[in-house]
N, C-alpha and C positions, 0 to 999 in steps of 0.2 A: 671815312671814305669806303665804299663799295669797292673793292678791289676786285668781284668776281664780275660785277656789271662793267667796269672799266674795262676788262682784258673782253668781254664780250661784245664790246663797244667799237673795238677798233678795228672791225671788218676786214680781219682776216680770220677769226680765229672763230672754230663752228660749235654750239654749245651739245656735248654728248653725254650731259649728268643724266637726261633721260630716256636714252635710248640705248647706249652700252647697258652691258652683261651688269646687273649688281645681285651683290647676298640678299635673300629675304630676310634672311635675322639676325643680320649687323652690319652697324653704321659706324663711320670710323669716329675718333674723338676731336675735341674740335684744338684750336690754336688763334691766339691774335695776329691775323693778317698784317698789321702795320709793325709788328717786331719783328719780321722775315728779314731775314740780313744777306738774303743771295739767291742763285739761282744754282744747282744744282742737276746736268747732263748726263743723261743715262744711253743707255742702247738696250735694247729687248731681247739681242743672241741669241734671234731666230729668224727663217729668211719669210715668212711671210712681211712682215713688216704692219699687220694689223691690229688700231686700238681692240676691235671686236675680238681677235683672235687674244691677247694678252688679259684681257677683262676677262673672257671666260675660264683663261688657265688660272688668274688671282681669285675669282669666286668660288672655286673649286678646292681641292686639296693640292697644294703645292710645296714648292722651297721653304716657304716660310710659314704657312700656317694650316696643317692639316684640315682645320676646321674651314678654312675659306678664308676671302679677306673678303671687307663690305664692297668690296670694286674694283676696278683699275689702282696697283699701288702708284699711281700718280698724279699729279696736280693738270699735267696736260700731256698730250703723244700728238710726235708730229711721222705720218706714215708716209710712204714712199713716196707718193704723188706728192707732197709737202703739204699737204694737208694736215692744218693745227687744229685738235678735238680739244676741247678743256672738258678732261674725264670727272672734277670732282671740284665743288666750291675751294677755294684758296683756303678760306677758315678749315677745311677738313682737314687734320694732319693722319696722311698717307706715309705709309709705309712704305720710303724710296728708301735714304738715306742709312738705315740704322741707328746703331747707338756707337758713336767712335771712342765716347770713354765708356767702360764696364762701369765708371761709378755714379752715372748718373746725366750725362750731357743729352740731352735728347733736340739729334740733331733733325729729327723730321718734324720737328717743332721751331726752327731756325731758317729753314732751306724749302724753299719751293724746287718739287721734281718733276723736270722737263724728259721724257724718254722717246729716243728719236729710232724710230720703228727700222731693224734689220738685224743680222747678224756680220758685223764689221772685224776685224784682225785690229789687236793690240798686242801691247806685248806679254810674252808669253802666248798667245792666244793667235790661231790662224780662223777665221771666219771665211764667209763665203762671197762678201757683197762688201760694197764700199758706200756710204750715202750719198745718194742723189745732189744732184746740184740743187734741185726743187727741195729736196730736204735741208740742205744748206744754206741756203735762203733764208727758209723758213727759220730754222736758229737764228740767221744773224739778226731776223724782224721781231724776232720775238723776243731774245735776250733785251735788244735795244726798247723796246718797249718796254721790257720790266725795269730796267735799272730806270729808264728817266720818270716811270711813277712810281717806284719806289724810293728813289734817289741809291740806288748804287755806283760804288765806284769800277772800277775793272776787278778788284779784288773782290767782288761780289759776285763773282762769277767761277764755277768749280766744275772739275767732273768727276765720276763716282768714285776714281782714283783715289780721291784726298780721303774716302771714308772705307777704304782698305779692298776695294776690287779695283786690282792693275786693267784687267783686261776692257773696262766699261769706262767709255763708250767709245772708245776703240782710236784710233790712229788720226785721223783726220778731223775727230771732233778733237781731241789732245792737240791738233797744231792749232783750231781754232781758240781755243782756252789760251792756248800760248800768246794766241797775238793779242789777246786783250786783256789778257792778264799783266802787271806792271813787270819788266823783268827782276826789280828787285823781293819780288814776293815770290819766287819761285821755289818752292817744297824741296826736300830733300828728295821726296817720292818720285818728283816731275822732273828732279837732275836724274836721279838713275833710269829713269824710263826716257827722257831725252838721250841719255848715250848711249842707252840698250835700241833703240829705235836706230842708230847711226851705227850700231855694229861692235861698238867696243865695252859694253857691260851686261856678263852672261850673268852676275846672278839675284839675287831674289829684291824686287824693286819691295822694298820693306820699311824705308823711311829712316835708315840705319848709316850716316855716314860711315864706312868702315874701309878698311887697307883696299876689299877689291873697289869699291867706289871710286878711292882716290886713286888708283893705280888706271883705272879707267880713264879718267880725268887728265890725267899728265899723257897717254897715251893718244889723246886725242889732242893736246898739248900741242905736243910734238907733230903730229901731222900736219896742223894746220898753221906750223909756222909761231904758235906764242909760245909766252916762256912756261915750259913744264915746269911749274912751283906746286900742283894740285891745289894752288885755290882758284875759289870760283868767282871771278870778279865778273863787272860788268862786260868786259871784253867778249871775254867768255857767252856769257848769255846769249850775248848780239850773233857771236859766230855760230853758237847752236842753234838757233833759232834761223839763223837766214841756211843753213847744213840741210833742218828739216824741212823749211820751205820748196826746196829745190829739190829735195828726193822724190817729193810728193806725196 
């Protein structure tokens, strides 16, 4: 299956492999598109909100690779207006993700990365802008389009949180992850950033159950009327989750 004709097929998405910014003397390495197990939500934490603008800072000398990178590190950017660019063929394995284990997991070989153009607040992290409805959108058209031709399930679906940046892709795309993510698959990462987002967990969203975690937990317990035992049951989930729907 042509996976990079399919996603160009379904008239919403605009093909910008060649008109974006790319390196002249490197191309990225390739990957088997039909082993991708997810999708993968970024933010760019800058307020233009442009694929052109983010290409030229990745073909350049940057965060990650003083030499340049061959492109956009992404599979696609969807910009303010909710316009979706698909920056690079799917087979290309871009440099979103990283590498989440030091011994070898190479997770931009796993994870297609979706980066939704602006600079948004998460936790720890106060930004300037909140994504557009039209950007919003665009996420929900576009996840739902990968998972039904890829076959995933809601647990195919991340955001850059799970691969060790709290702050990406920020507040709003984290409730959308939440609602279609299953609530018993919810991270350790995504419980301490769920009750750091409601007020009650000041410290380091680390993936680390520990005494402030659970102390956090019972204390939001108690507010909300269940039994403070600090475990996290279903109960729980349902009331965090419907806590952050309503804060906004």
């Amino acid at each position: 299956m042509n996976y990079t004709l399919r996603l160009l097929n379904s008239g919403f998405i605009v093909d910008g492999r060649h008109t974006l910014p790319r390196h002249k003397g490197r191309q990225w390495s390739t990957r088997p598109p039909d082993k991708l197990k997810g999708m993968v939500l970024h933010q760019s934490l800058e307020d233009s909100g442009s694929a052109r603008a983010i290409a030229l800072y990745h073909v350049g000398a940057n965060h990650i690779s003083q030499d340049g990178l061959p492109g956009l590190s992404y599979t696609l950017f969807i910009e303010r207006n909710g316009k979706v660019i698909l920056a690079n063929d799917v087979e290309a394995k871009t440099w979103s993700q990283g590498y989440l284990d030091p011994g070898g997991v190479d997770e931009n070989a796993l994870y297609i990365g979706a980066c939704v153009g602006g600079n948004f607040s998460g936790p720890a992290y106060k930004g300037t802008q909140r994504p557009s409805q039209e950007q919003m959108d665009s996420v929900d058209k576009l996840w739902k389009l990968c998972r039904d031709l890829w076959g995933w399930s809601g647990t195919g679906l991340f955001g850059h949180f799970h691969f060790g940046k709290p702050a990406c892709p920020g507040a709003d795309l984290l409730e959308y992850i939440y609602s279609h993510r299953p609530y018993q698959f919810m991270s350790v990462m995504e419980k301490q950033m769920a009750l750091s987002r409601l007020g009650y967990y000041g410290g380091r969203t680390d993936g680390v159950w520990g005494t402030r975690s659970k102390s956090a937990l019972v204390a939001f317990q108690r507010v909300e009327g269940l039994k403070p035992d600090g475990v996290w049951g279903p109960l729980v989930t349902t009331t965090v989750l419907s806590k952050i729907s309503r804060t906004g």
